[in-house]
TORKE-466087 format. One record per residue (C-alpha): residue number from 1; x, y, z. Coordinates in Angstrom, 3 decimals. Each point is the difference from the previous one (the first is absolute). Last residue first. Example, Ala and Ser with C-alpha at 12.3 -4.5 7.8 and 13.67 -1.06 7.14 Angstrom:
BEGIN
i: 2 | xx: 13.670 | yy: -1.060 | zz: 7.140
i: 1 | xx: -1.370 | yy: -3.440 | zz: 0.660
REM end
This chain:
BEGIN
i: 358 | xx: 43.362 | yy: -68.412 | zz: -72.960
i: 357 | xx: -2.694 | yy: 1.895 | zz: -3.019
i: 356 | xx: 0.067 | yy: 3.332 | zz: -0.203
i: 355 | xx: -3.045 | yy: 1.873 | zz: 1.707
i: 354 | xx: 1.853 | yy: 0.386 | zz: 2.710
i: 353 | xx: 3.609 | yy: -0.585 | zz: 0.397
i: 352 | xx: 0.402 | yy: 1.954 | zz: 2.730
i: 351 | xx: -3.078 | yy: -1.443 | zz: 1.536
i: 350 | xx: 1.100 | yy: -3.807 | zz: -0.737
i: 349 | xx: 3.314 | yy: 0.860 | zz: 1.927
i: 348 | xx: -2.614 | yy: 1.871 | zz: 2.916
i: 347 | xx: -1.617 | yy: -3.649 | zz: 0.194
i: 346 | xx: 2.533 | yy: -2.123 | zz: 0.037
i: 345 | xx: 1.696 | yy: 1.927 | zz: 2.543
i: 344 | xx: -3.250 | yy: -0.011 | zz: 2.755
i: 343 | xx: -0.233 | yy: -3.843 | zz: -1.166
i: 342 | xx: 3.574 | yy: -0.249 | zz: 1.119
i: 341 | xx: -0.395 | yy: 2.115 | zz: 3.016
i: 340 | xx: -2.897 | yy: -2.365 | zz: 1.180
i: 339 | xx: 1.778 | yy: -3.057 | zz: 0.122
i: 338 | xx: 4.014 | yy: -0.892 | zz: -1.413
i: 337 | xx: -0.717 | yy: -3.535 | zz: 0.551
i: 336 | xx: -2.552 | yy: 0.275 | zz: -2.701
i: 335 | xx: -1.864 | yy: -3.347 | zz: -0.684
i: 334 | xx: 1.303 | yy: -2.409 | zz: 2.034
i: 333 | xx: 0.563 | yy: 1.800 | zz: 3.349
i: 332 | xx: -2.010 | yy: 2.834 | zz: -0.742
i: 331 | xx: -3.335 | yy: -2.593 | zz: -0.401
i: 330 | xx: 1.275 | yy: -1.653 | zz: 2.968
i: 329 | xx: -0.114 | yy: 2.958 | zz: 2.439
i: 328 | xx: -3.432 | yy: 1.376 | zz: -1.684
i: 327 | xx: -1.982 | yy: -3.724 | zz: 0.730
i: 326 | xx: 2.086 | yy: 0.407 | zz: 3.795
i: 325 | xx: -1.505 | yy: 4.000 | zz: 0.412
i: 324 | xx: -3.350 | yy: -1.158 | zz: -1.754
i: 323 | xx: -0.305 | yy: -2.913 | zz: 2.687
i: 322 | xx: 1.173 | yy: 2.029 | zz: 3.268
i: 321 | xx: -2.169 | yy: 3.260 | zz: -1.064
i: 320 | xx: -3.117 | yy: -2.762 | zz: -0.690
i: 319 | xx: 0.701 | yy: -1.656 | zz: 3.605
i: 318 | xx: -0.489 | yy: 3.549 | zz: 1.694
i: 317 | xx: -3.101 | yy: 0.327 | zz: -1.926
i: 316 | xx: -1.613 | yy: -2.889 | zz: 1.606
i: 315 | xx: 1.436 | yy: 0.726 | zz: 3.378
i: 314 | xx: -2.081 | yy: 3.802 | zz: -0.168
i: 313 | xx: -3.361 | yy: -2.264 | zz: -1.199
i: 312 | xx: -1.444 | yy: 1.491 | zz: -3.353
i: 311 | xx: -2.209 | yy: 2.623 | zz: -0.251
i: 310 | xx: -0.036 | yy: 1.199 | zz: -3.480
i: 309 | xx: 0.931 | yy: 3.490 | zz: 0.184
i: 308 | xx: 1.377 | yy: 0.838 | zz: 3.206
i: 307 | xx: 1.657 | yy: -4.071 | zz: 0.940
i: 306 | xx: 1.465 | yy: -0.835 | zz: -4.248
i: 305 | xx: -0.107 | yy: 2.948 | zz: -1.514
i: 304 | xx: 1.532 | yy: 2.314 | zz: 2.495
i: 303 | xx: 1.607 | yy: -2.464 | zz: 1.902
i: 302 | xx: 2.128 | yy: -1.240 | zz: -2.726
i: 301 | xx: 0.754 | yy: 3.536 | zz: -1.006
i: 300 | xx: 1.303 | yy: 0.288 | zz: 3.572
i: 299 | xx: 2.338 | yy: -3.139 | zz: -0.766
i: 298 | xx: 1.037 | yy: 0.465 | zz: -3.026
i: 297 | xx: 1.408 | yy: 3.861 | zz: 0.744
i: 296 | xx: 3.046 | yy: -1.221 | zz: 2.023
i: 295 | xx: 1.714 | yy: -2.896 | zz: -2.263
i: 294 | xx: -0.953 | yy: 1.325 | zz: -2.931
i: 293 | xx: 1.751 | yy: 4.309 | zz: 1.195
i: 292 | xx: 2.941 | yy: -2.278 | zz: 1.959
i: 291 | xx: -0.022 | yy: -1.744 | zz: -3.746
i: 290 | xx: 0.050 | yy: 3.029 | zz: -1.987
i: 289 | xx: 1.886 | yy: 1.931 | zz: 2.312
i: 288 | xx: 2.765 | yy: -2.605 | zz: -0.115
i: 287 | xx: -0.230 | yy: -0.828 | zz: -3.993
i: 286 | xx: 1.233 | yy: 3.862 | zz: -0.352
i: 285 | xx: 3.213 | yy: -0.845 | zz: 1.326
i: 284 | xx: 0.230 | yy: -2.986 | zz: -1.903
i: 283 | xx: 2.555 | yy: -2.819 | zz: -0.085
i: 282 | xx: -2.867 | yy: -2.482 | zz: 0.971
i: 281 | xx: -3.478 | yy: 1.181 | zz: -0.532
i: 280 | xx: -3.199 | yy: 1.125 | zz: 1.462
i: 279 | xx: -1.021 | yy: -3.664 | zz: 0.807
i: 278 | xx: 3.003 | yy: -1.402 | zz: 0.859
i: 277 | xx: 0.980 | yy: 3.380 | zz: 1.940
i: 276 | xx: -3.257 | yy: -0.149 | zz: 2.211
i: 275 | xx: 0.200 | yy: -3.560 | zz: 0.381
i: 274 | xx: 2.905 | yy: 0.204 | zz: 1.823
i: 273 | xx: -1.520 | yy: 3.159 | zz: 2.306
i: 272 | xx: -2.517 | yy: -2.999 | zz: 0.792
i: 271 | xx: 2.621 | yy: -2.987 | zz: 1.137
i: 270 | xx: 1.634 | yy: 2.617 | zz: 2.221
i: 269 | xx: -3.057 | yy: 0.913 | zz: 1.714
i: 268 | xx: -1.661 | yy: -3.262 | zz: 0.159
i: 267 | xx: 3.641 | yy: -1.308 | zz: 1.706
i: 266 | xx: -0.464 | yy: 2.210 | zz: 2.769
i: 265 | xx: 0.456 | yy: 3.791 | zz: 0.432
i: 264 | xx: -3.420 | yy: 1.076 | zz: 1.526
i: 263 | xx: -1.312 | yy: -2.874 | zz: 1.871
i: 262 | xx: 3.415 | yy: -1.127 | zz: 1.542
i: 261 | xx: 1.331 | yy: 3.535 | zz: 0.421
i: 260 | xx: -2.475 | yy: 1.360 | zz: 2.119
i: 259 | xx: -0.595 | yy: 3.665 | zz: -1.581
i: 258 | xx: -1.829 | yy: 3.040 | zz: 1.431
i: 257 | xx: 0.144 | yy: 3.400 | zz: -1.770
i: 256 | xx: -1.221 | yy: -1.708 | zz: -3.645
i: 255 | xx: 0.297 | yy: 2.727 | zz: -2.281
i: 254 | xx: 2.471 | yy: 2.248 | zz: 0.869
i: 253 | xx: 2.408 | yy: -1.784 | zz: 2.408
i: 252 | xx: -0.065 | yy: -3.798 | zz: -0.876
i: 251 | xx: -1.001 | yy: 0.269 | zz: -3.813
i: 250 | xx: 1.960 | yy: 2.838 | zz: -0.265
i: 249 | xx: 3.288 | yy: -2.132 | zz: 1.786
i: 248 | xx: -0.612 | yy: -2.645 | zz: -2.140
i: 247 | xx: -0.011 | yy: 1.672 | zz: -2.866
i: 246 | xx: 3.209 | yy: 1.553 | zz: 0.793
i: 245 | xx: 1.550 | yy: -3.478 | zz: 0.823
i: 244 | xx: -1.057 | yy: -1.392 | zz: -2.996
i: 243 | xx: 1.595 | yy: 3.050 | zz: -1.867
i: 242 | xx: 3.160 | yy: -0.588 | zz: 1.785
i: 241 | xx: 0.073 | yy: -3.468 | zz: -0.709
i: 240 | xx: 0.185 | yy: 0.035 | zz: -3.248
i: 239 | xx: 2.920 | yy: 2.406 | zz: -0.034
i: 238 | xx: 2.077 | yy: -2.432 | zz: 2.314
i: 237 | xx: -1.065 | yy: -3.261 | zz: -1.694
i: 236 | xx: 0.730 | yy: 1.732 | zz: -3.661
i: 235 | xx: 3.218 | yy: 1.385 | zz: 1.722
i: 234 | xx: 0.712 | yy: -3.368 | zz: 1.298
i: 233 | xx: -0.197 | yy: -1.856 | zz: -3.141
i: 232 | xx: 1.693 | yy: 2.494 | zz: -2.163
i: 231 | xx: 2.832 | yy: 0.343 | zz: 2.271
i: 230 | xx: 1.194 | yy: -3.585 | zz: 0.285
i: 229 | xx: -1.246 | yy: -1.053 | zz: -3.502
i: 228 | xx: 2.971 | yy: 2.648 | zz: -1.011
i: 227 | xx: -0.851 | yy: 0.426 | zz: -3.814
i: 226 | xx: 3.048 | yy: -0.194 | zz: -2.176
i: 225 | xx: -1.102 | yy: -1.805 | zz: -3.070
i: 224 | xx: 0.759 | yy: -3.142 | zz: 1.472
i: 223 | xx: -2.092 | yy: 0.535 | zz: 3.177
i: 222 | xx: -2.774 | yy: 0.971 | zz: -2.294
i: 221 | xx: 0.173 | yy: -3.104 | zz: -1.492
i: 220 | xx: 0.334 | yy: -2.240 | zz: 2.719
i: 219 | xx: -3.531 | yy: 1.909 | zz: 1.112
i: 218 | xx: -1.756 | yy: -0.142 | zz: -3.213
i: 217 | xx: -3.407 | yy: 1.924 | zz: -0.734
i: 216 | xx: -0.362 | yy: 1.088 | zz: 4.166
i: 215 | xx: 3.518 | yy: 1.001 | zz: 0.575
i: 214 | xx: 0.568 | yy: 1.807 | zz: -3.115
i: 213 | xx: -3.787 | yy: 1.808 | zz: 0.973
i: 212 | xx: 1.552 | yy: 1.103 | zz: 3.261
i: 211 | xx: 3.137 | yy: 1.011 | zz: -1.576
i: 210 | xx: -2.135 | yy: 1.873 | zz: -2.697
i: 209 | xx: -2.073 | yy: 1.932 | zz: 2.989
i: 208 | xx: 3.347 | yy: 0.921 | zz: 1.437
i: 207 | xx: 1.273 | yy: 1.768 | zz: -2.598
i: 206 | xx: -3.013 | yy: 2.117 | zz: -0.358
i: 205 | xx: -3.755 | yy: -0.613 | zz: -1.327
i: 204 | xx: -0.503 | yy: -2.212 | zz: 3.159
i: 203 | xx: 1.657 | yy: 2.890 | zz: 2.145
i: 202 | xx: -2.632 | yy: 2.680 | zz: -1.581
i: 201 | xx: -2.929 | yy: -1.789 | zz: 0.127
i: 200 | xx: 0.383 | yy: -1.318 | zz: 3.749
i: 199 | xx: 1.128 | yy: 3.845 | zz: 1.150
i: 198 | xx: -3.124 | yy: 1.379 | zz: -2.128
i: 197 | xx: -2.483 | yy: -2.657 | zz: 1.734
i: 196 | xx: 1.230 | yy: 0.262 | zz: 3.942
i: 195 | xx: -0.240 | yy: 3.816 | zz: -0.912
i: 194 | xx: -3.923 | yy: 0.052 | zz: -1.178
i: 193 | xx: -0.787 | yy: -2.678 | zz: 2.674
i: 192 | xx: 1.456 | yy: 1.260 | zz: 2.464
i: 191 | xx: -1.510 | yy: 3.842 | zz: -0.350
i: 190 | xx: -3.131 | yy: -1.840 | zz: -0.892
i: 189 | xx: 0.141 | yy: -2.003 | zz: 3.397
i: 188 | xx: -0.273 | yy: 3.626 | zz: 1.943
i: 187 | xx: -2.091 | yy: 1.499 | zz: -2.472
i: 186 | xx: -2.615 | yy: -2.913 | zz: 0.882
i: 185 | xx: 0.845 | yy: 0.293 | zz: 3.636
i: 184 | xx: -1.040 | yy: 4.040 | zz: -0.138
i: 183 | xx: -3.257 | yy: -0.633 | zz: -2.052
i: 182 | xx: -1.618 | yy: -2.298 | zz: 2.043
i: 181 | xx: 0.333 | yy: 2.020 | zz: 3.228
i: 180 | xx: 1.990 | yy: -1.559 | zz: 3.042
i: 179 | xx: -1.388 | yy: 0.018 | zz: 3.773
i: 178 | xx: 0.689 | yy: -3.293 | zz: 1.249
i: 177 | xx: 3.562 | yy: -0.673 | zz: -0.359
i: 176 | xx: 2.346 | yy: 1.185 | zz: -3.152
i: 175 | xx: -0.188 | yy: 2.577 | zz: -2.476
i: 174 | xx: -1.089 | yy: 2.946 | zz: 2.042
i: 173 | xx: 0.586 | yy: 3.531 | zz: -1.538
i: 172 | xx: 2.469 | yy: 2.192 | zz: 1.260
i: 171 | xx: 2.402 | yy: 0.684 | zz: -2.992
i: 170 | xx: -0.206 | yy: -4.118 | zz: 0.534
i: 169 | xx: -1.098 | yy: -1.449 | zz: 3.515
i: 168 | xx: 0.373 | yy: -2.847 | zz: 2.215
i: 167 | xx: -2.307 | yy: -2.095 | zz: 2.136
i: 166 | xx: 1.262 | yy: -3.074 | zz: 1.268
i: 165 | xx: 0.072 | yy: -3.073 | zz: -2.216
i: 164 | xx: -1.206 | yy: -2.871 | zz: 1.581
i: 163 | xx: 2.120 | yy: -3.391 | zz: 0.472
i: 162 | xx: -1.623 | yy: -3.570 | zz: 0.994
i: 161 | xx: 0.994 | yy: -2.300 | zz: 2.445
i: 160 | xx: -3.029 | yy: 0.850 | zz: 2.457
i: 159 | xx: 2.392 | yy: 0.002 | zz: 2.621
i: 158 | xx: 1.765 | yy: 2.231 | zz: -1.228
i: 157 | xx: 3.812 | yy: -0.179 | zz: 0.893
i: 156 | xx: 1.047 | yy: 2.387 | zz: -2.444
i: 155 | xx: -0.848 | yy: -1.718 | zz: -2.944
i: 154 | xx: 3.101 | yy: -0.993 | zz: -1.353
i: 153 | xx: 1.520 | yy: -0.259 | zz: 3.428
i: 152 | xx: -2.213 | yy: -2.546 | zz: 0.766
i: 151 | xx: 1.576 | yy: -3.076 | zz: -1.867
i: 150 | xx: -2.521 | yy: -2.639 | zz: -1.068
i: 149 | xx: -2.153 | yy: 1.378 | zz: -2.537
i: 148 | xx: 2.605 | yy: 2.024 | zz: -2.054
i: 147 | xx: 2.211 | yy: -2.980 | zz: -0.036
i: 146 | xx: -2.737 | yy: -2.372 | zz: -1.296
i: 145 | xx: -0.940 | yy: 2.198 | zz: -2.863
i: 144 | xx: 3.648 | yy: 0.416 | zz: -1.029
i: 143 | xx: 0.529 | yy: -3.488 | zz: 0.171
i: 142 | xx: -3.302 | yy: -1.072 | zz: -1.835
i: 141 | xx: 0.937 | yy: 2.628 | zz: -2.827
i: 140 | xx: 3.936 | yy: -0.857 | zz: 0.021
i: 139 | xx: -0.954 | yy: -3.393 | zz: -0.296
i: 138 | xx: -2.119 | yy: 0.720 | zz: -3.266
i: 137 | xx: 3.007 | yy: 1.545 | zz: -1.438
i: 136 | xx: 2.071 | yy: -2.945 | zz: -0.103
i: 135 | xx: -2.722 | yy: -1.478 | zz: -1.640
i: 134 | xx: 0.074 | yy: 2.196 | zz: -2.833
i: 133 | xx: 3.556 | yy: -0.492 | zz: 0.239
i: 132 | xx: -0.187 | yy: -3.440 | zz: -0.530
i: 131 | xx: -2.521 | yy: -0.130 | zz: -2.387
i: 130 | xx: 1.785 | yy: 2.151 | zz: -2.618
i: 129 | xx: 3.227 | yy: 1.115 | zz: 1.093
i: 128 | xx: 2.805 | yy: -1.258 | zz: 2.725
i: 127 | xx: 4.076 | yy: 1.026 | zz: 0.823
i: 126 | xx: -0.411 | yy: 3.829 | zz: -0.243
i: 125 | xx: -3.683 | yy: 0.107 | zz: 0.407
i: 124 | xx: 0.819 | yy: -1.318 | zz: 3.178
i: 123 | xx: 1.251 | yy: 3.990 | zz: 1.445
i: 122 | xx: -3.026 | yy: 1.397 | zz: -0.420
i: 121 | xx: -1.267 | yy: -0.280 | zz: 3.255
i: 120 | xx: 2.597 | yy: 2.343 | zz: 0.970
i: 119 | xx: -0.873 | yy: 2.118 | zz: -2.782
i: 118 | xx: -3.481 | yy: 0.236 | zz: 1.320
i: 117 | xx: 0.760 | yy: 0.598 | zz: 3.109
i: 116 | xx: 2.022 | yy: 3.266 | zz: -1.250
i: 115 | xx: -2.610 | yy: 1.340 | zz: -2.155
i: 114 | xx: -2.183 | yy: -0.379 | zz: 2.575
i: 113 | xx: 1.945 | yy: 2.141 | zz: 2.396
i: 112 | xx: -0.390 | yy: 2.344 | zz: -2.463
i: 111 | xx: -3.687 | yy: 0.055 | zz: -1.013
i: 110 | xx: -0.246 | yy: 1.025 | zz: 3.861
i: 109 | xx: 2.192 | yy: 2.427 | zz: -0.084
i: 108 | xx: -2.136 | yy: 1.481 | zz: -3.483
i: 107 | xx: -3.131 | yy: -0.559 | zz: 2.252
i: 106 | xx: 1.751 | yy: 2.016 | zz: 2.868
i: 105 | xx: 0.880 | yy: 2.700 | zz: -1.848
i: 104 | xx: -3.567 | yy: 0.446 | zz: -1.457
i: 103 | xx: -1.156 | yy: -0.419 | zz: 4.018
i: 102 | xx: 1.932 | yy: 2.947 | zz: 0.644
i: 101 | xx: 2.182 | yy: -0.114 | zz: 3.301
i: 100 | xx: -1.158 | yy: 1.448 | zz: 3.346
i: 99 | xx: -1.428 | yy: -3.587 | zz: 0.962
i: 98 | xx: 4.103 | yy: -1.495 | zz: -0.386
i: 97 | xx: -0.940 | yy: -4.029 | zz: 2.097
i: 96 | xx: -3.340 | yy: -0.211 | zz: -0.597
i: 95 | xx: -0.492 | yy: 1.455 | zz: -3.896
i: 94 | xx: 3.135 | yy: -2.004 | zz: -0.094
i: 93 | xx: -0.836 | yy: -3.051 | zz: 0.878
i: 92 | xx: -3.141 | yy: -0.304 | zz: -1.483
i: 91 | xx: 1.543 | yy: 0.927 | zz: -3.416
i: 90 | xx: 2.506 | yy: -3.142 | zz: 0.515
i: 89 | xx: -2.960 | yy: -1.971 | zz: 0.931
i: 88 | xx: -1.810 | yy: 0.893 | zz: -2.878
i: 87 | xx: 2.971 | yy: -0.247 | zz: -2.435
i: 86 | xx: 1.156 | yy: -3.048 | zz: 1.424
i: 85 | xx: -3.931 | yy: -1.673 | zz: -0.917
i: 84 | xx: 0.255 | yy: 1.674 | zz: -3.528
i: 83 | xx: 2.828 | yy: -2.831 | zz: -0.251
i: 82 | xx: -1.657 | yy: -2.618 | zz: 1.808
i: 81 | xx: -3.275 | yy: 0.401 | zz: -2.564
i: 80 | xx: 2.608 | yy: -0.049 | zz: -2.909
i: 79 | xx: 1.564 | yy: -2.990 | zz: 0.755
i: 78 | xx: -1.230 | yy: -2.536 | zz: -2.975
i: 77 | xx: 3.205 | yy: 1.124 | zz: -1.963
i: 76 | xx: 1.155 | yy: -1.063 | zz: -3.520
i: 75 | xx: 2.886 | yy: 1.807 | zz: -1.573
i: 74 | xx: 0.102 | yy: 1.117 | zz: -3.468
i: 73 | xx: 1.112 | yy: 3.089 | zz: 0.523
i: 72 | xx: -2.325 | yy: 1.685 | zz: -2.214
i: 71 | xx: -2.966 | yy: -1.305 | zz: 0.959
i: 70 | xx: 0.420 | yy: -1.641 | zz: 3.579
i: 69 | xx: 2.471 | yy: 2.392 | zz: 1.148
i: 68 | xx: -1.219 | yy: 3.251 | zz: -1.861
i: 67 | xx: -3.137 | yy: -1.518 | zz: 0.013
i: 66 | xx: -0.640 | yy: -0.810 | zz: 3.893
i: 65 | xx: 1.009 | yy: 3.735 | zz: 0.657
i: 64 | xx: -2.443 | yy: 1.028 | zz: -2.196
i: 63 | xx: -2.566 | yy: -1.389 | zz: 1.515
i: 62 | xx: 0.428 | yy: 1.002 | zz: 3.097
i: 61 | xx: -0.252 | yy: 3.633 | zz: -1.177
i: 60 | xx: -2.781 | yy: -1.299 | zz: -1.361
i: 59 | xx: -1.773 | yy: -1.419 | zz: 2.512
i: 58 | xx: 0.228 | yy: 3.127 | zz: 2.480
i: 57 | xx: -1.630 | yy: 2.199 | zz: -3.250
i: 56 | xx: -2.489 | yy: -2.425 | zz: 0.003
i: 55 | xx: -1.276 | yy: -0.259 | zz: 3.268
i: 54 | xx: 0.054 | yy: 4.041 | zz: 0.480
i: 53 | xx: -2.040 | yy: 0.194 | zz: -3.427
i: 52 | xx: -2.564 | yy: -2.569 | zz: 0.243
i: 51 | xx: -1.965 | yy: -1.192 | zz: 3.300
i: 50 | xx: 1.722 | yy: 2.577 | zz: 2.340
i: 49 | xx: -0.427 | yy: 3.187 | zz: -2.133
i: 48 | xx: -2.984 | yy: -1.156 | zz: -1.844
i: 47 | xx: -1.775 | yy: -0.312 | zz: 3.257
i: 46 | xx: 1.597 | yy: 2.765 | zz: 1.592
i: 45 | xx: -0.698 | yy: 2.550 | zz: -2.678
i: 44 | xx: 1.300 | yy: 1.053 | zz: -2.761
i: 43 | xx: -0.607 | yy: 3.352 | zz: -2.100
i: 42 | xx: 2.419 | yy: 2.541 | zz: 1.409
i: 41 | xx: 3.137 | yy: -2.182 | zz: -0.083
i: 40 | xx: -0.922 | yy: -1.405 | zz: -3.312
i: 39 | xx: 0.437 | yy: 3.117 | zz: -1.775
i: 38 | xx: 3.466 | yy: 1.481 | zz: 0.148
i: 37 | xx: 2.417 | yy: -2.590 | zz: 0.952
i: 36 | xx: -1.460 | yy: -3.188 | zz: -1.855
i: 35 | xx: -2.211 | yy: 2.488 | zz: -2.652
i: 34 | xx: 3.968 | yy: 1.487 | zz: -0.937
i: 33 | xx: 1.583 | yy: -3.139 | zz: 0.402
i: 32 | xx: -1.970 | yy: -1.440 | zz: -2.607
i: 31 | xx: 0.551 | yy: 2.842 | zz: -2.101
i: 30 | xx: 3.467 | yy: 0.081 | zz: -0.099
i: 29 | xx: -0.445 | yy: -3.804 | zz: -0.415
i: 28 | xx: -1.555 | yy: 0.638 | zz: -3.377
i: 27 | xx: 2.156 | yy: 2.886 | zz: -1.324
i: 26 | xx: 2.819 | yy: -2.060 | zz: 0.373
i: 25 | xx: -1.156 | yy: -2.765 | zz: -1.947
i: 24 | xx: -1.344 | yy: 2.170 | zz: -2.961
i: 23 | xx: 3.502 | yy: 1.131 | zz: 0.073
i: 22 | xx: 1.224 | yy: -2.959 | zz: -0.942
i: 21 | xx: 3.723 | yy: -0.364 | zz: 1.838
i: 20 | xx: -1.315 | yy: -0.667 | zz: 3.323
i: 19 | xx: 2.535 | yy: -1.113 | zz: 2.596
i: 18 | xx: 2.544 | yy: 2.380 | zz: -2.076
i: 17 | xx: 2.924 | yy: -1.300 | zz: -1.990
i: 16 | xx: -1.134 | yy: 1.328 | zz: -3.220
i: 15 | xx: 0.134 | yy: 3.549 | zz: 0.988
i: 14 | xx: 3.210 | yy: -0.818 | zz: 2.458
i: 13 | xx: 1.565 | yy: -0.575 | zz: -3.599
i: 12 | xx: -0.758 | yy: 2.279 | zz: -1.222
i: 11 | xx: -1.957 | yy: 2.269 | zz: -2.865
i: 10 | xx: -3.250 | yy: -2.594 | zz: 0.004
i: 9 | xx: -3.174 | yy: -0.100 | zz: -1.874
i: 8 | xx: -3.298 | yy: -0.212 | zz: 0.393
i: 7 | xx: -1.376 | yy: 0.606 | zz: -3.663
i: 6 | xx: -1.358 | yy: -3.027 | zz: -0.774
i: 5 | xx: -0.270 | yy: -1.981 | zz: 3.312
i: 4 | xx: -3.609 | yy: -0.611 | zz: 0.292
i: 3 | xx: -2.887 | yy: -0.198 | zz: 2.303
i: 2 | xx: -3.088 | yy: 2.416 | zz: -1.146
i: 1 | xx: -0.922 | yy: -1.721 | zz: -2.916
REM end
């Protein structure tokens, strides 16, 4: 009843062009942000903080740089945990290396350096697709991995070979090191979260976003047509790298504070912000905070039910998240490669249409 498009109409064309032409739509993430920015910062606490909101916010920033090159680009990578890996080590050294500067600038710095790795890396997907450039990818993860290990300079000569984030503040309040309230990291990753996800819906909406998807439906096509394969590859590289990067340096700086970059960035990471876009949905903006919000959430509600309420052993209920998360995986796969934003679609089409028959 409430969800309709009789009598929203439109007097131009920037009207109709919006990012949310049902007003209904609008209204709804108005308010979202609203409780995001205006409530939740007074009513979480640490445990929530670190076991739910800060971890997902971090994931789907990642996320969404995965889908606009895995999604909407059409171009398979299985480097993601490397990539947030340059962005921590990048944001490392600069918070070392320019203390006086803000930590914000130095996660956007950060997410640019990425940007430009990643386009190097980039560079196959010119010649090789498919398999071959998902496995492409997968050497830049173990050679990424193995080059922050084994040169010092990355880590400052610590002989520890990890990185911690030195203390830094924003309008005076600590974000990073030991002494950091809840609250202030939150509206820290909520900031990047909130602008990392209006920039990615607003360029795949734009020109580029239909070169992207050119590239992705028909690539010899799109070439025809006038689409510069050159360009749209690397940008979608470049831009999808800078949001990995930016997770990577929050997950480093903010939530983390001490990284090694073997058990942090490995393959498990790159392999599990993967099956947070398959399961939220490829080509979806929305599909990446539905499946960093799956992918995050299943295993404390796991642990709820499963060790609090019925007592189950901690390794048992580790083994259900694994087995639901692969049953899930291959259900999407065959069923509805398009995941959880397709079902969210379905659902709001059958609500407009409500109680007429689809």
């Amino acid at each position: 009843m409430f969800y309709r498009e009789a009598g929203d109409f439109k007097t131009s064309y920037a009207a109709d062009n919006q990012t949310f032409p049902i007003a209904f739509d609008r209204y709804r993430y108005w308010v979202v942000l609203a409780i995001a920015f205006l409530v939740m910062p007074f009513i979480i606490n640490d445990y929530w903080a670190n076991a739910l909101l800060i971890p997902f916010l971090i994931y789907a920033i990642a996320a969404i740089g995965l889908n606009i090159l895995t999604g909407y680009c059409g171009q398979v990578s299985l480097g993601t945990g490397a990539f947030m890996a340059v962005g921590a080590y990048s944001c490392y050294k600069l918070m070392t290396a320019f203390p006086d500067v803000s930590i914000l600038i130095h996660v956007v710095l950060a997410g640019g350096i990425t940007a430009m790795v990643g386009a190097a890396f980039g560079l196959p997907s010119l010649r090789i697709k498919g398999f071959y450039l998902a496995v492409a990818t997968l050497a830049a993860q173990f050679f990424l991995v193995w080059l922050f290990n084994k040169v010092p300079w990355f880590y400052n000569n610590s002989a520890s070979g990890q990185i911690s984030a030195p203390e830094r503040f924003v309008f005076g309040v600590p974000v990073t090191g030991a002494n950091t309230d809840a609250w202030a990291v939150y509206l820290v990753c909520l900031v990047f979260v909130t602008g990392s996800a209006i920039i990615a819906r607003n360029m795949t909406r734009g020109s580029m976003g239909r070169k992207w998807m050119a590239i992705r439906d028909m690539d010899i096509a799109a070439e025809i047509i006038g689409v510069n394969p050159l360009r749209a590859k690397l940008s979608a590289f470049a831009v999808s790298s800078f949001f990995v990067g930016i997770s990577g340096a929050l997950f480093f700086s903010v939530y983390l504070g001490a990284v090694e970059v073997g058990e942090v960035f490995g393959i498990n990471k790159s392999f599990l912000v993967l099956f947070m876009v398959i399961i939220g949905g490829l080509g979806s903006i929305f599909g990446s905070f539905a499946g960093a919000a799956f992918i995050v959430c299943l295993p404390v509600v796991l642990k709820l039910i499963g060790v609090d309420l019925f007592g189950w052993p901690p390794d048992l209920v580790a083994h259900f998240n694994l087995i639901i998360v692969g049953l899930l995986i291959m259900f999407f796969l065959i069923k509805e490669p398009h995941g959880l934003a397709q079902l969210w679609r379905v659902a709001k089409e059958k609500l407009r249409l409500w109680p007429f028959p689809h």
